[in-house]
LOPA-127147 format. One record per residue (C-alpha): residue number from 1; residue in one letter; x, y, z. Coordinates in pm, 1 decimal, padded with zeros to 6 digits. Layout:
N
  nr rest        u        v        w
 NUM    A        X        Y        Z
...
REM end
This chain:
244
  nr rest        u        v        w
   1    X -00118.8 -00993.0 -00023.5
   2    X -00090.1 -00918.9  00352.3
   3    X  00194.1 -01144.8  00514.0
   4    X  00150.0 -01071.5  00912.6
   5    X  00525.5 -01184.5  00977.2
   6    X  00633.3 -00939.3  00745.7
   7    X  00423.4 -00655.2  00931.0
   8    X  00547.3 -00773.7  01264.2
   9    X  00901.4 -00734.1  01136.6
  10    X  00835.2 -00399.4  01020.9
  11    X  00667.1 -00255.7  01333.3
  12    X  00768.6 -00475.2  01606.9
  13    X  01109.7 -00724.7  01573.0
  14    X  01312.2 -00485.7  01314.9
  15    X  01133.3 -00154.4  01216.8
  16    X  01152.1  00060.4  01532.3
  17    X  01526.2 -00010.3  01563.6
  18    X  01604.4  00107.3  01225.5
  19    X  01371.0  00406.9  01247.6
  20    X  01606.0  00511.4  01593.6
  21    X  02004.7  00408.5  01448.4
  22    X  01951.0  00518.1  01068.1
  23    X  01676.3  00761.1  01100.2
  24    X  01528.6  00678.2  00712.4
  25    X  01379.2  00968.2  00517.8
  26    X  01155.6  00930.4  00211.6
  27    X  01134.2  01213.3 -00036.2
  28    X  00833.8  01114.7 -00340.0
  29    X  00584.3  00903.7 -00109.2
  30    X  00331.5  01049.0 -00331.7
  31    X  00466.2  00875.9 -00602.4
  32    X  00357.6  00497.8 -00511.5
  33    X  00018.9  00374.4 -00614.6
  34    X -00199.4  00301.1 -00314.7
  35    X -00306.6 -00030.4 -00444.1
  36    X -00256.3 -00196.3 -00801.3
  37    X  00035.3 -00385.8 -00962.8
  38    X  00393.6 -00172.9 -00974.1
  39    X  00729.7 -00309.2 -01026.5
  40    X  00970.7 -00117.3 -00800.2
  41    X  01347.1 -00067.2 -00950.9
  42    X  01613.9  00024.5 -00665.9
  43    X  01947.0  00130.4 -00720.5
  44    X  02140.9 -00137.9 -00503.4
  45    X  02368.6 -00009.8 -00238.7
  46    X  02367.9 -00272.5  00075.1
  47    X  02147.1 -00579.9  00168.5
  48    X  01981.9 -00324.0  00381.0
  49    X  01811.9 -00175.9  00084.6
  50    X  01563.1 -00446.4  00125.2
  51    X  01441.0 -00340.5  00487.2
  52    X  01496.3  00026.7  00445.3
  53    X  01263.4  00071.0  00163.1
  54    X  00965.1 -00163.1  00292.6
  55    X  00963.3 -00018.5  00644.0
  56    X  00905.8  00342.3  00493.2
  57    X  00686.0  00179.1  00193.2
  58    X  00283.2  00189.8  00269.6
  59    X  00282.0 -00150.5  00091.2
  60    X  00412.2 -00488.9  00168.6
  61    X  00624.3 -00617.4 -00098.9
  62    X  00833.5 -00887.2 -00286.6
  63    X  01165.7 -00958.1 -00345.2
  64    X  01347.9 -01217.7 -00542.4
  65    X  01566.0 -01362.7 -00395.9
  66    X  01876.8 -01667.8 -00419.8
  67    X  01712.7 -01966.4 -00408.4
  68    X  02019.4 -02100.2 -00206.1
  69    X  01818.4 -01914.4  00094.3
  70    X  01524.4 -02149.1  00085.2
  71    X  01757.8 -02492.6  00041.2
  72    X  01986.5 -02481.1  00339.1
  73    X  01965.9 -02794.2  00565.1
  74    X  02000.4 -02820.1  00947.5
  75    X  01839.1 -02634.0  01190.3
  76    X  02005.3 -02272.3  01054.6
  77    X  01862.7 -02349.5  00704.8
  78    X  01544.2 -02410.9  00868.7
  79    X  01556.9 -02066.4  01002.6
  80    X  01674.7 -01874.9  00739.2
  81    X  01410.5 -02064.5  00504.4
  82    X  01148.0 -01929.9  00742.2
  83    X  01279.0 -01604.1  00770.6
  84    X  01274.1 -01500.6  00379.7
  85    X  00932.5 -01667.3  00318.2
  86    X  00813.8 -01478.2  00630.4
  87    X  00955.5 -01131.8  00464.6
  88    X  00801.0 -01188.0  00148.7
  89    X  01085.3 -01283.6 -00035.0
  90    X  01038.8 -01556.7 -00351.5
  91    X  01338.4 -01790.5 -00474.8
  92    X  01514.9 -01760.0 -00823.6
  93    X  01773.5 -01942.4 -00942.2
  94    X  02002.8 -01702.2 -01072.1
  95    X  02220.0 -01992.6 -01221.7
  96    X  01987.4 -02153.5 -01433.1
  97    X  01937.3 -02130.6 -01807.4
  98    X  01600.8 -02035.5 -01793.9
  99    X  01688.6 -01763.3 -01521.3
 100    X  01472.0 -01463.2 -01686.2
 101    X  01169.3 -01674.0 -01709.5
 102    X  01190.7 -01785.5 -01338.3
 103    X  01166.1 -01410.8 -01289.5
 104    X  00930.0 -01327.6 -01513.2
 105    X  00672.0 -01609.9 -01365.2
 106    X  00760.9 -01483.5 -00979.0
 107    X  00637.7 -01138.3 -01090.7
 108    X  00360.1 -01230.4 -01298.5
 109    X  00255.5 -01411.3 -00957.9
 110    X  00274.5 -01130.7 -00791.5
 111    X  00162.8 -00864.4 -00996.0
 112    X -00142.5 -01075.2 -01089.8
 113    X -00261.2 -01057.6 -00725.7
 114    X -00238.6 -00642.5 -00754.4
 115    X  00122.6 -00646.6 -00542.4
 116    X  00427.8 -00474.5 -00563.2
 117    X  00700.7 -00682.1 -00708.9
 118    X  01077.3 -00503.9 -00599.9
 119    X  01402.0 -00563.2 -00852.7
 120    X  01737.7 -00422.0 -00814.8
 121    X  01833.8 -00357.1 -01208.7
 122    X  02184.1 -00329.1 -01127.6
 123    X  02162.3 -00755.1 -01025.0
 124    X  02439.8 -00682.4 -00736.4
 125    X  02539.3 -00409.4 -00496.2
 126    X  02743.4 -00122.2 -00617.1
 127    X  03115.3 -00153.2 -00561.3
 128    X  03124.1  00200.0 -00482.6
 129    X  02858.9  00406.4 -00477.2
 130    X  02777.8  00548.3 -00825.1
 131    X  02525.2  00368.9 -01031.6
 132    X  02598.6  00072.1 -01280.1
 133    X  02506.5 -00106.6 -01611.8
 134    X  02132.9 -00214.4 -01500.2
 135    X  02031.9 -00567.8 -01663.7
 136    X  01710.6 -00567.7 -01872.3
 137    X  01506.3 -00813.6 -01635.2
 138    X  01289.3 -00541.3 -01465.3
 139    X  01262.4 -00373.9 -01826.7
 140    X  01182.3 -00746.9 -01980.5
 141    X  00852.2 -00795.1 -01694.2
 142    X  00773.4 -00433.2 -01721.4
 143    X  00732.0 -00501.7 -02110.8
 144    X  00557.6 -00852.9 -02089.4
 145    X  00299.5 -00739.1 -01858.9
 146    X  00281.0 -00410.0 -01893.3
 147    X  00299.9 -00276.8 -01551.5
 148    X  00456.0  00044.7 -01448.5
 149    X  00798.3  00083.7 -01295.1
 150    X  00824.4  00238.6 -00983.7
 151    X  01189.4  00416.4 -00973.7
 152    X  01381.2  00437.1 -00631.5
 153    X  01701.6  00590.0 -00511.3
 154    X  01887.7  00498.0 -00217.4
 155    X  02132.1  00727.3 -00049.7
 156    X  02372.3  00642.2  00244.7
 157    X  02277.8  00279.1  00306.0
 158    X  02621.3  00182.4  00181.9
 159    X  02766.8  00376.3  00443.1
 160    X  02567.8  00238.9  00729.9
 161    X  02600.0 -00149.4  00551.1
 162    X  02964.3 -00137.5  00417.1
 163    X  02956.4 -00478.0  00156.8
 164    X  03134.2 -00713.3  00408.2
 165    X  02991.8 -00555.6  00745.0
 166    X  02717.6 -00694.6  00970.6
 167    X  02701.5 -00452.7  01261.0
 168    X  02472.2 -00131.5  01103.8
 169    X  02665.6  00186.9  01116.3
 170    X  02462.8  00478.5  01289.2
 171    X  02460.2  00656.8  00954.3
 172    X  02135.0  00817.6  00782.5
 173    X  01971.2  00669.5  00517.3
 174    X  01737.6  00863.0  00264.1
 175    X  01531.5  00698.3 -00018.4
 176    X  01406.0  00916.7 -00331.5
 177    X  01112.5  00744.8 -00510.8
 178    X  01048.9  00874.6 -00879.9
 179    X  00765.6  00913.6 -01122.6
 180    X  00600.3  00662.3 -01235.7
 181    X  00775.7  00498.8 -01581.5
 182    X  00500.7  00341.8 -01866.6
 183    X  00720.6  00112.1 -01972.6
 184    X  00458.4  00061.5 -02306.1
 185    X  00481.2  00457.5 -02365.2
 186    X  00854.8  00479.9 -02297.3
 187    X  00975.0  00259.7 -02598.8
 188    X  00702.6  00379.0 -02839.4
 189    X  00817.9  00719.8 -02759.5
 190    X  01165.8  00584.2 -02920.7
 191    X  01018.1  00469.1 -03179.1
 192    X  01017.6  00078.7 -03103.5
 193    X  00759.3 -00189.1 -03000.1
 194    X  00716.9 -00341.3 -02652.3
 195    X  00792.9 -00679.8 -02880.2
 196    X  01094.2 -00525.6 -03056.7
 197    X  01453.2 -00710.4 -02928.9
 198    X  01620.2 -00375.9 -02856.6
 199    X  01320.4 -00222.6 -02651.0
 200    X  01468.6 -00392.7 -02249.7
 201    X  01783.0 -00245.0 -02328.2
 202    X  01636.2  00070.3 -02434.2
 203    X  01430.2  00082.9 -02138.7
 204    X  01671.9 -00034.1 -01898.6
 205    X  01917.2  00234.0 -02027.2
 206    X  01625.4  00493.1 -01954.4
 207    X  01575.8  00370.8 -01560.7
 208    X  01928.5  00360.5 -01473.6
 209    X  01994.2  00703.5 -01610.1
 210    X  01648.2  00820.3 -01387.9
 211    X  01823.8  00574.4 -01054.0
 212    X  02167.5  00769.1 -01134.0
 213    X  01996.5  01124.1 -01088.6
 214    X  01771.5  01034.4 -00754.8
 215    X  02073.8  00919.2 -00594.5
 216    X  02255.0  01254.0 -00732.2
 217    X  02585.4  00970.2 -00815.5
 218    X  02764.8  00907.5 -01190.1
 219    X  02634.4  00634.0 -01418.5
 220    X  02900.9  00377.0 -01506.6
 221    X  02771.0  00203.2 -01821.0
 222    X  02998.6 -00131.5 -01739.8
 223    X  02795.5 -00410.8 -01499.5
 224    X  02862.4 -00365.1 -01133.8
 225    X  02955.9 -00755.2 -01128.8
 226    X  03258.6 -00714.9 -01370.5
 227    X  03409.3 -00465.4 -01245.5
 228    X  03387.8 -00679.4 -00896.5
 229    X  03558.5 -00989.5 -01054.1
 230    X  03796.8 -00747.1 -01184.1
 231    X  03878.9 -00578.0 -00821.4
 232    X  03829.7 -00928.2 -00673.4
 233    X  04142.3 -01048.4 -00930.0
 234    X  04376.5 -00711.7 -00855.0
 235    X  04317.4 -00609.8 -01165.0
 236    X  04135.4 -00279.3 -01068.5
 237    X  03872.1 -00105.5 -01222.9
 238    X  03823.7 -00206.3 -01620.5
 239    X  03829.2  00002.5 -01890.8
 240    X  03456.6  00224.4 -01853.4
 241    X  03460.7  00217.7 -01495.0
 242    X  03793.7  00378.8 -01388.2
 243    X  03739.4  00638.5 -01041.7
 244    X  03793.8  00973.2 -01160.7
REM end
């Protein structure tokens, strides 16, 4: 699953800039599997998160991503078509009905070929910093296939990508990557089934809590997207997700 844009990105277009104005660290390389099928789980801080992490990363990888990116027209949806196939990134409709499934077929794709598939659990970039509500479609594609779940925690990118900047703050940016999660072992070990309707949520609840203590930040059990519509409507933080 080599993609030779995406490697010329990394070491040539994009890479060595990064490398110089947010000098990324990686604590738990050891932790990612050489080769093989892993499903990576990021806490979600900036749009950055999805360079940072593949330019320290040994592996190429795949992201899901809006499938408004691969139907713009002109000559600037041309480009920005080319650019997300060309950094390995699939399109999911995140409106339609049968969402989850389009997700569950991209990484069955991918996972089938050996590759790393990468998720953000969280489905939107924190508001603030501390870690949110994850939704169960990394849990749901961890269970159906059985693959483990590769937990990572990223610290300072929203600081050097404020949500709503485009010009990269000189800020460091550091990246923890967990142990491995058996998604299979996890949910027997709470006495469920991989098949049983409360095991993604179960899970889910398990990978946020291990995201929330690599980044060292609280867990907010309340989705990171309501408590954005809430902000976005001056009605402040709801009730679960008030700043201390």
């Amino acid at each position: 699953m080599q993609n030779k844009w995406y490697s010329i990105f990394k070491h040539v277009l994009i890479g060595p800039f990064l490398r110089v104005w947010n000098r990324p660290e990686i604590e738990g390389l050891e932790n990612i599997p050489a080769d093989g099928p892993v499903i990576m789980a990021s806490s979600h801080q900036s749009v950055m998160d999805s360079f940072y992490f593949p330019l320290m990363c040994p592996r190429q990888m795949v992201f899901p991503a809006k499938q408004e990116y691969f139907t713009g027209s002109g000559v600037v949806g041309a480009v920005q078509r080319w650019f997300f196939h060309a950094v390995n990134q699939v399109p999911i409709d995140r409106e339609a009905a049968d969402a989850g499934q389009s997700m569950l077929h991209a990484a069955r794709k991918v996972l089938g070929k050996g590759g790393m598939f990468g998720i953000y659990p969280e489905g939107t970039r924190s508001p603030d910093g501390r870690v949110y509500r994850g939704r169960t479609g990394a849990a749901r594609v961890a269970l159906a296939t059985g693959e483990p779940i590769l937990p990572v925690g990223m610290i300072g990118s929203r600081k050097a990508n404020p949500i709503g900047t485009w010009l990269l703050r000189p800020v460091k940016v550091r990246m923890k990557v967990g142990e491995l999660i058996d998604p299979i072992a996890y949910v027997r070990s709470q006495g469920m089934e991989p098949t049983d309707r409360e095991a993604p949520r179960a899970l889910t609840d398990h990978l946020m809590g291990v995201l929330a203590d690599l980044v060292g930040a609280p867990y907010v059990d309340v989705y990171a997207s309501e408590v954005k519509k809430s902000l976005a409507a001056g009605h402040g933080y709801p009730a679960g997700a008030e700043l201390d």
